[in-house]
N, CA, C and O atoms as a GROMACS GRO file, in nm:
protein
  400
    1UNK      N    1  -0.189  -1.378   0.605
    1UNK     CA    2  -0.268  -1.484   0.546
    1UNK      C    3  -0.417  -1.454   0.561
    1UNK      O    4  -0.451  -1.365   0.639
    2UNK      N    5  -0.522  -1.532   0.480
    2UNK     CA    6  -0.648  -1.502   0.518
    2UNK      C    7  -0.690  -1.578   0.585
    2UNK      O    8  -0.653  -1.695   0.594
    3UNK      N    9  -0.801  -1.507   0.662
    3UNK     CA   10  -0.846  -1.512   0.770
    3UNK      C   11  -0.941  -1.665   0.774
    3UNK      O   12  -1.012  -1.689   0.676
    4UNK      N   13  -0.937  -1.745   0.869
    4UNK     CA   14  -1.011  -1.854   0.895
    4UNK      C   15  -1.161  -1.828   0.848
    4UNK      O   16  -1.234  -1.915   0.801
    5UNK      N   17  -1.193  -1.699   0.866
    5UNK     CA   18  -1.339  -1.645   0.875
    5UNK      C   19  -1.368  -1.650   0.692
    5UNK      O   20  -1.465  -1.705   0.640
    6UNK      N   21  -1.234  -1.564   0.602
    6UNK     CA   22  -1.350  -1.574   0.501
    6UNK      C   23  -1.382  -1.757   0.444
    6UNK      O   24  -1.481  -1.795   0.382
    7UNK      N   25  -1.260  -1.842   0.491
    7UNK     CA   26  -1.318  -2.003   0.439
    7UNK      C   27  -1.414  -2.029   0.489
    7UNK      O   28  -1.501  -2.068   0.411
    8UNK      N   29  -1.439  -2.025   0.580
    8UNK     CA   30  -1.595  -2.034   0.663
    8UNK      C   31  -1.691  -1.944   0.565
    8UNK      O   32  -1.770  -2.009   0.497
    9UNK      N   33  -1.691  -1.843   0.555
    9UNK     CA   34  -1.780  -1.798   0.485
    9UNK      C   35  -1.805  -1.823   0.394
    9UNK      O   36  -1.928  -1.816   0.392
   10UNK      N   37  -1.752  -1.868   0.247
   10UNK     CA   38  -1.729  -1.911   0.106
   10UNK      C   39  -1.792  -2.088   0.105
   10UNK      O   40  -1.866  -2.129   0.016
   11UNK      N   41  -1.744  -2.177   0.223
   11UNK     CA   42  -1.783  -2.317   0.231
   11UNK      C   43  -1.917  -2.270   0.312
   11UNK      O   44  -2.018  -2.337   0.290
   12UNK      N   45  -1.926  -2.175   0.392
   12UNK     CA   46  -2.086  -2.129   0.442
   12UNK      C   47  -2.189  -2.134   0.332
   12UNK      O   48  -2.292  -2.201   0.335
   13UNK      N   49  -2.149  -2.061   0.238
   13UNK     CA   50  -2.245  -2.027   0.101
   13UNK      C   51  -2.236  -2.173   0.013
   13UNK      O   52  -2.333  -2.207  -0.056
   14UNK      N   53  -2.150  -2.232   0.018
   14UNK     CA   54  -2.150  -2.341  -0.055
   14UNK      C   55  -2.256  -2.397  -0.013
   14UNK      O   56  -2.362  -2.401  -0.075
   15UNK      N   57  -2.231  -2.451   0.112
   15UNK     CA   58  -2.314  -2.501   0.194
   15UNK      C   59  -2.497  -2.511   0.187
   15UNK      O   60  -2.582  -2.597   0.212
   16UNK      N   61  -2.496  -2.359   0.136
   16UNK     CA   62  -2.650  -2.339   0.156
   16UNK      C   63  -2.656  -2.371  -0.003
   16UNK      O   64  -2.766  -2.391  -0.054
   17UNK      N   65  -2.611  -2.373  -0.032
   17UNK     CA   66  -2.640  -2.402  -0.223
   17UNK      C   67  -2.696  -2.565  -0.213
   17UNK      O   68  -2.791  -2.619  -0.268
   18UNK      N   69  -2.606  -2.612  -0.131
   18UNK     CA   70  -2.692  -2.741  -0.143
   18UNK      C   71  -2.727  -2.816  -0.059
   18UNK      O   72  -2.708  -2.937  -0.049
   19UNK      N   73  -2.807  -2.710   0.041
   19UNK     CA   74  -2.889  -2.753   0.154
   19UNK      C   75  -3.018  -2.746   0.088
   19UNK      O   76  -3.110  -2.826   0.107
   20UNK      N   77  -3.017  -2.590  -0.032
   20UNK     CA   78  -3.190  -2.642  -0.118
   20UNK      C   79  -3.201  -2.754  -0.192
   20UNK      O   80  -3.304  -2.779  -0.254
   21UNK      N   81  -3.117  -2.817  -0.193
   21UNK     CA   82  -3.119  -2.975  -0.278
   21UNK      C   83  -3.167  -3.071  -0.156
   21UNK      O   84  -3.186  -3.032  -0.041
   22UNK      N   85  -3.182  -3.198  -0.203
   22UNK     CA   86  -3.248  -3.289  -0.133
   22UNK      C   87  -3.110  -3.348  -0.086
   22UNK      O   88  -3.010  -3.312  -0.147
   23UNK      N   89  -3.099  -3.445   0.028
   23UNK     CA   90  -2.941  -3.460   0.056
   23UNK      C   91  -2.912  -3.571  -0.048
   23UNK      O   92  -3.001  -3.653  -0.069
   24UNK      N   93  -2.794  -3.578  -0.115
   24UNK     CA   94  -2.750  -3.627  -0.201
   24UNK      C   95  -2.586  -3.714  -0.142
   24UNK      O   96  -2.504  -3.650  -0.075
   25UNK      N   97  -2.564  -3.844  -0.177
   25UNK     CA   98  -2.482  -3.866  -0.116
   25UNK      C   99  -2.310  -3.849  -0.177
   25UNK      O  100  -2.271  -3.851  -0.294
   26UNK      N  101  -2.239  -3.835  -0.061
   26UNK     CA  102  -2.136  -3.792  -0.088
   26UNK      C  103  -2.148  -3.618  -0.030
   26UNK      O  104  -2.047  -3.547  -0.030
   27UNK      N  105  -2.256  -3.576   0.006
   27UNK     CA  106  -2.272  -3.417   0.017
   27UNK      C  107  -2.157  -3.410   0.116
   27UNK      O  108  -2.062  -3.342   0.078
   28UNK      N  109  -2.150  -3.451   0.203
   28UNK     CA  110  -2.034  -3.360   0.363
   28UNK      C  111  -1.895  -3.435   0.309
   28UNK      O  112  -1.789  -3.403   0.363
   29UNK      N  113  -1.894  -3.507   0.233
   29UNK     CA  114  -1.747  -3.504   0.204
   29UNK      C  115  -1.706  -3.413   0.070
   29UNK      O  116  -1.589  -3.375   0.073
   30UNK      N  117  -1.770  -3.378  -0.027
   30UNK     CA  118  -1.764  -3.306  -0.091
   30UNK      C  119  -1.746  -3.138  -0.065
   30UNK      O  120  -1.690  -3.045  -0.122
   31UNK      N  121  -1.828  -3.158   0.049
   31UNK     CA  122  -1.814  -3.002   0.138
   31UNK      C  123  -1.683  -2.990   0.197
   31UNK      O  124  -1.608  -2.893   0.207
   32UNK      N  125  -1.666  -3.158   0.248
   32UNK     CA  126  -1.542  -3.108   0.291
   32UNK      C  127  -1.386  -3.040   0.230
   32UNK      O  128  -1.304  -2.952   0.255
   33UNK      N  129  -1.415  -3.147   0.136
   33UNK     CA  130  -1.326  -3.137  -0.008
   33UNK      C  131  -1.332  -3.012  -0.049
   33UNK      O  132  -1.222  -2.972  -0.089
   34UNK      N  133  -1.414  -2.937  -0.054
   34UNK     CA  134  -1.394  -2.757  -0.114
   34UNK      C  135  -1.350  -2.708  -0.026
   34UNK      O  136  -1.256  -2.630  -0.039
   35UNK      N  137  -1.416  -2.742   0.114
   35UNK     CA  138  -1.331  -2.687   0.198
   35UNK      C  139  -1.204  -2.685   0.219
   35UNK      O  140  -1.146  -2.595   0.278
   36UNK      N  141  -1.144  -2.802   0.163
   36UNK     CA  142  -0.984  -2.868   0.180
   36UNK      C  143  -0.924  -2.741   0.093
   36UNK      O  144  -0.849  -2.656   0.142
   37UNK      N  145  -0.976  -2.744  -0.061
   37UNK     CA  146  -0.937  -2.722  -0.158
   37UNK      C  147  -0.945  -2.542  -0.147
   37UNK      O  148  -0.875  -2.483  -0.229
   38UNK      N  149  -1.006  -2.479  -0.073
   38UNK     CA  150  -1.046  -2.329  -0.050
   38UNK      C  151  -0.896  -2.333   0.031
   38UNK      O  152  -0.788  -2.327  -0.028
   39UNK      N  153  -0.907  -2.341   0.125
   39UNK     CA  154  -0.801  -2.354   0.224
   39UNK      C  155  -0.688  -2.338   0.151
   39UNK      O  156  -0.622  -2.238   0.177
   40UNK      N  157  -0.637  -2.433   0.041
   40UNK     CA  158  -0.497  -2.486   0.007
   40UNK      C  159  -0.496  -2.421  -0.073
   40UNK      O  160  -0.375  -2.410  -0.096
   41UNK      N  161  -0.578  -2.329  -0.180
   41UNK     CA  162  -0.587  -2.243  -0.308
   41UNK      C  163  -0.551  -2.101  -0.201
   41UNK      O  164  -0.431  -2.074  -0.204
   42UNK      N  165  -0.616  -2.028  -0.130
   42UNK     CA  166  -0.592  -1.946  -0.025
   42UNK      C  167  -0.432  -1.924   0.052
   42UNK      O  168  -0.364  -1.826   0.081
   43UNK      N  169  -0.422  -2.050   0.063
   43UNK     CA  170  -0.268  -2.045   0.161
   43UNK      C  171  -0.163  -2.045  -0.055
   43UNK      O  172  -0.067  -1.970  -0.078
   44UNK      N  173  -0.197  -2.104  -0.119
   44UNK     CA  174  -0.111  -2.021  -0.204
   44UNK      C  175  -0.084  -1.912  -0.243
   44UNK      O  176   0.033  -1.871  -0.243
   45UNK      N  177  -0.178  -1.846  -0.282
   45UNK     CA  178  -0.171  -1.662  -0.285
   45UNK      C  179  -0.139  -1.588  -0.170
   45UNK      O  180  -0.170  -1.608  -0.053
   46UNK      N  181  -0.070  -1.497  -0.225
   46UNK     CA  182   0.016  -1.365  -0.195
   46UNK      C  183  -0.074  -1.272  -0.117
   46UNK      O  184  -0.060  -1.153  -0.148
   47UNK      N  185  -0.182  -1.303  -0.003
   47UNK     CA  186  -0.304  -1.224  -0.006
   47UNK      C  187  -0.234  -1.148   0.149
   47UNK      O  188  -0.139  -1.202   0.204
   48UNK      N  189  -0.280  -1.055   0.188
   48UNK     CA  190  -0.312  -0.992   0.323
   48UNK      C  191  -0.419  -0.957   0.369
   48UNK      O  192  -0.501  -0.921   0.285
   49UNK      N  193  -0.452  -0.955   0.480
   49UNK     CA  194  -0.520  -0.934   0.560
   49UNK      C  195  -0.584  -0.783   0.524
   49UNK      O  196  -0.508  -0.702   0.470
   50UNK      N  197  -0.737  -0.738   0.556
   50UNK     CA  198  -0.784  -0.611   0.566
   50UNK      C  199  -0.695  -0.503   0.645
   50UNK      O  200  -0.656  -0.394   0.602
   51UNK      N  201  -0.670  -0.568   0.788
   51UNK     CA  202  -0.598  -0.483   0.914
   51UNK      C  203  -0.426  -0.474   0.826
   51UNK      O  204  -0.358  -0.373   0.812
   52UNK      N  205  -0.392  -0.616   0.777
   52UNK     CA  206  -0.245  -0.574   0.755
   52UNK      C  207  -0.264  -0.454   0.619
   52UNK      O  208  -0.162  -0.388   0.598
   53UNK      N  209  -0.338  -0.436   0.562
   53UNK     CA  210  -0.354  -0.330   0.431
   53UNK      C  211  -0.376  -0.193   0.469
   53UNK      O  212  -0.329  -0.093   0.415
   54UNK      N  213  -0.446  -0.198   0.560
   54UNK     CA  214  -0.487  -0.079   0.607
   54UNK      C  215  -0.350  -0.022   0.691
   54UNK      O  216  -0.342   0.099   0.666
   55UNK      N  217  -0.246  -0.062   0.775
   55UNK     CA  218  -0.161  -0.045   0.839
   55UNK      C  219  -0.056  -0.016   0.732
   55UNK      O  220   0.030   0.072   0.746
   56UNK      N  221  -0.069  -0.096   0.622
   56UNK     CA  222   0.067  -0.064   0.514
   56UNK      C  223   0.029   0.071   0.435
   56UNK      O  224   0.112   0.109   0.353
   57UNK      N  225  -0.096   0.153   0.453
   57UNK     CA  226  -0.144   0.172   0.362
   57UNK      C  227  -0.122   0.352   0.488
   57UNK      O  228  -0.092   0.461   0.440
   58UNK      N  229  -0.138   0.337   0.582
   58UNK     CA  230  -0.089   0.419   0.655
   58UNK      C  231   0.062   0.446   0.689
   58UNK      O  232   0.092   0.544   0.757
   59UNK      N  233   0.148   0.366   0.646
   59UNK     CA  234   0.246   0.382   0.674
   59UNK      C  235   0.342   0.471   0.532
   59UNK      O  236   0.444   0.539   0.532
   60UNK      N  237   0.241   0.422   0.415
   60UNK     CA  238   0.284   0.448   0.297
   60UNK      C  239   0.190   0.589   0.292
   60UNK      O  240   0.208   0.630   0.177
   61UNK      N  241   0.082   0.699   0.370
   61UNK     CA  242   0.063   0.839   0.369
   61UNK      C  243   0.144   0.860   0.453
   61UNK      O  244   0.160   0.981   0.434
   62UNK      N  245   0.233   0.826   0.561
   62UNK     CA  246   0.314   0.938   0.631
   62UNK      C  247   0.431   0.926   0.532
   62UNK      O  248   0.478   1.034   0.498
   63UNK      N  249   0.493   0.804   0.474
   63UNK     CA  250   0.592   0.851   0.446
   63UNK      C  251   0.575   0.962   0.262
   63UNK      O  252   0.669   1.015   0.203
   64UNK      N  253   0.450   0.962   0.225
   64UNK     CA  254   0.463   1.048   0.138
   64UNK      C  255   0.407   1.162   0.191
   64UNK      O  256   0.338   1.224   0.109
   65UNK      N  257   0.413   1.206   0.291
   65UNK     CA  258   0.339   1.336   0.335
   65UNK      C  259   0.519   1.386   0.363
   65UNK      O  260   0.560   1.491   0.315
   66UNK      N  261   0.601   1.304   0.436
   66UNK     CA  262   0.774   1.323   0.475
   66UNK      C  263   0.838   1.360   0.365
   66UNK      O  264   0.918   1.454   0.369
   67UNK      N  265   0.816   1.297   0.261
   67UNK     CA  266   0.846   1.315   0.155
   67UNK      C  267   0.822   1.433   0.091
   67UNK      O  268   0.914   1.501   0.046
   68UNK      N  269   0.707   1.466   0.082
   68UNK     CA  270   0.635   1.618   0.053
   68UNK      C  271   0.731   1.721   0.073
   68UNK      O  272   0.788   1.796  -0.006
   69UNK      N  273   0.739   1.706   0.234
   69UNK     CA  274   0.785   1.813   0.308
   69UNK      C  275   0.915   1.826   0.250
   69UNK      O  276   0.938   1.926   0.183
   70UNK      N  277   1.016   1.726   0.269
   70UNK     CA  278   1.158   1.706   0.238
   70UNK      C  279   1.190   1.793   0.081
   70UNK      O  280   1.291   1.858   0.055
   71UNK      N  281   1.051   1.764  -0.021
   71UNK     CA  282   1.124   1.816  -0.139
   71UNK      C  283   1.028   1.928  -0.161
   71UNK      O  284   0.986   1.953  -0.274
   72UNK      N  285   0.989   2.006  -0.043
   72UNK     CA  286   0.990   2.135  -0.062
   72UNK      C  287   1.085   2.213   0.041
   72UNK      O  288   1.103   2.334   0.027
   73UNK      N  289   1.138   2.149   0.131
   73UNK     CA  290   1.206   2.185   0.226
   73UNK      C  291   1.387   2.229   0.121
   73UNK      O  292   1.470   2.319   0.134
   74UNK      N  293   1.378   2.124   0.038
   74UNK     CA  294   1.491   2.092  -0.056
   74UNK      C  295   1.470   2.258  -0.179
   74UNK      O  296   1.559   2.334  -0.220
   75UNK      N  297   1.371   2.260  -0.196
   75UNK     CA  298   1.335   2.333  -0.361
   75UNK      C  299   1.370   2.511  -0.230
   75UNK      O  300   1.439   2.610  -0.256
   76UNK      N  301   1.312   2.488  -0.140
   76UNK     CA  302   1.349   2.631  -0.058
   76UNK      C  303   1.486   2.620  -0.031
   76UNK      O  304   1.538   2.731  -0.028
   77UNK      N  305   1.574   2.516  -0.007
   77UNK     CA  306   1.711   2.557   0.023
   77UNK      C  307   1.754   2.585  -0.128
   77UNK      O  308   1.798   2.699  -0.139
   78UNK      N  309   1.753   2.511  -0.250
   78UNK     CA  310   1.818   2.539  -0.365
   78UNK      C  311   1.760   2.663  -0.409
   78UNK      O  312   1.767   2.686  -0.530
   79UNK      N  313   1.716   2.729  -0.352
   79UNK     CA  314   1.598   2.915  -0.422
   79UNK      C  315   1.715   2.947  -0.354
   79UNK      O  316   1.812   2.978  -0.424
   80UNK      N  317   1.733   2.947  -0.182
   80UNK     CA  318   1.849   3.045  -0.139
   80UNK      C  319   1.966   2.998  -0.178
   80UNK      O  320   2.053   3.084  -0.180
   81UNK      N  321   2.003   2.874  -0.214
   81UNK     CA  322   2.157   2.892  -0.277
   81UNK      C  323   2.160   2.953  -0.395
   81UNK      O  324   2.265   3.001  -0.437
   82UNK      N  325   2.039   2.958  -0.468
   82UNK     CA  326   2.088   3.036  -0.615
   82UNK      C  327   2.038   3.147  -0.563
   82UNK      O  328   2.019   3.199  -0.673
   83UNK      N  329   1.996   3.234  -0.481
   83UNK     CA  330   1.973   3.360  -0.463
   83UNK      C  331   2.117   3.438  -0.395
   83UNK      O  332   2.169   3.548  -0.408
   84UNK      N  333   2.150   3.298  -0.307
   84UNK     CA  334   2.334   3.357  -0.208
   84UNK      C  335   2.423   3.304  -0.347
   84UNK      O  336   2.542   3.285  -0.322
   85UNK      N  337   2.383   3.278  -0.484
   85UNK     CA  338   2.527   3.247  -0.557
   85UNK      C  339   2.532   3.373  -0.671
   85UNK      O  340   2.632   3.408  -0.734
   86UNK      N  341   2.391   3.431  -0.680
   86UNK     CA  342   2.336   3.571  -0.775
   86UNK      C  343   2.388   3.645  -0.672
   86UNK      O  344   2.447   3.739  -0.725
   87UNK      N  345   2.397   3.651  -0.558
   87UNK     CA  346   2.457   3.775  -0.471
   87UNK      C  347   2.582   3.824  -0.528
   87UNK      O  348   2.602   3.914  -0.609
   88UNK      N  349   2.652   3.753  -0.476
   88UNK     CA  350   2.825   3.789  -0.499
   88UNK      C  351   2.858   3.825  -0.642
   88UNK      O  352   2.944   3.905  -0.678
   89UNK      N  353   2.749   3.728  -0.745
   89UNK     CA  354   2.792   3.746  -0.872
   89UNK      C  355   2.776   3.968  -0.914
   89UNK      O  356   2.843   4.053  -0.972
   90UNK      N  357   2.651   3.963  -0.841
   90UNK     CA  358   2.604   4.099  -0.877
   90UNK      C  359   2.693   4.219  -0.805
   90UNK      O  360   2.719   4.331  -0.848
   91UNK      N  361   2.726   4.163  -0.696
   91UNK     CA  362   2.839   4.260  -0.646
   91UNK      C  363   2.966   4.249  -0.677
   91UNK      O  364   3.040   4.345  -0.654
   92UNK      N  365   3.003   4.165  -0.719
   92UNK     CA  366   3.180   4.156  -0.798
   92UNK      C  367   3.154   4.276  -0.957
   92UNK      O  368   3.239   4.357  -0.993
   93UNK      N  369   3.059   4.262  -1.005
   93UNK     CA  370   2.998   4.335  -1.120
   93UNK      C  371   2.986   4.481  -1.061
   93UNK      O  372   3.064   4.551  -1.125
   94UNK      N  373   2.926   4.551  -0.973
   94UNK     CA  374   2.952   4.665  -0.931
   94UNK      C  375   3.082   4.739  -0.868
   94UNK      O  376   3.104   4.860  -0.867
   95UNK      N  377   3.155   4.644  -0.821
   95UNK     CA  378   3.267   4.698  -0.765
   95UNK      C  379   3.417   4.659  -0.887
   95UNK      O  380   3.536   4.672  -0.858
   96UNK      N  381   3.355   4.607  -1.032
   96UNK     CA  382   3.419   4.598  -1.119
   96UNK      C  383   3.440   4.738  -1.194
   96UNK      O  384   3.557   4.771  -1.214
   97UNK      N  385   3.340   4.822  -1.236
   97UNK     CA  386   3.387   4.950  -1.274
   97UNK      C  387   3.466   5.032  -1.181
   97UNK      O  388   3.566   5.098  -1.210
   98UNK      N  389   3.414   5.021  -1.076
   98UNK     CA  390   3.496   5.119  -0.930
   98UNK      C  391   3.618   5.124  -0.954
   98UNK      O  392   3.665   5.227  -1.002
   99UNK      N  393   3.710   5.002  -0.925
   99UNK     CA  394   3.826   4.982  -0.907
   99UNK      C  395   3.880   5.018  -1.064
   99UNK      O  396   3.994   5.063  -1.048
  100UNK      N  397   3.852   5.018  -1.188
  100UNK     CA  398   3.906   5.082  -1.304
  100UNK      C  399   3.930   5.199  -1.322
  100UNK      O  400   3.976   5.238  -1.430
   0.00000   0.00000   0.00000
């Protein structure tokens, strides 16, 4: 969820927007009211945190670095199975004239 800090900050700036005004009434309940309304718009969205992004965001380079490895680890075993399946083929072919 987001952080207590950025509503504070967003009703912070509000805040000063109409502290250059002369006080006008209704001002601190109206502040409060965005504040209400920041809050409750905030807790609806799908948001994360900086720290939780950064952690998902590390977890998602190791596993494509694992990944990396795995499908070259994969492309070197399928080179030697088609290199051990060209073997035998090439020697059944030489020892095919012999035996005639």
């Amino acid at each position: 969820m987001i952080h207590q800090k950025l509503i504070d900050t967003l009703s912070g700036q509000f805040s000063q927007l109409l502290s250059n005004r002369p006080e006008m009434p209704g001002q601190h309940e109206l502040q409060a009211q965005i504040r209400a309304m920041l809050q409750s718009s905030f807790a609806r969205l799908d948001l994360v945190t900086r720290d939780e992004f950064d952690a998902q965001q590390a977890v998602l380079m190791r596993t494509r670095e694992t990944l990396e490895q795995l499908e070259a680890r994969l492309a070197a075993l399928e080179s030697e199975g088609m290199a051990a399946a060209e073997t035998p083929a090439a020697d059944d072919a030489e020892e095919a004239p012999r035996n005639s």
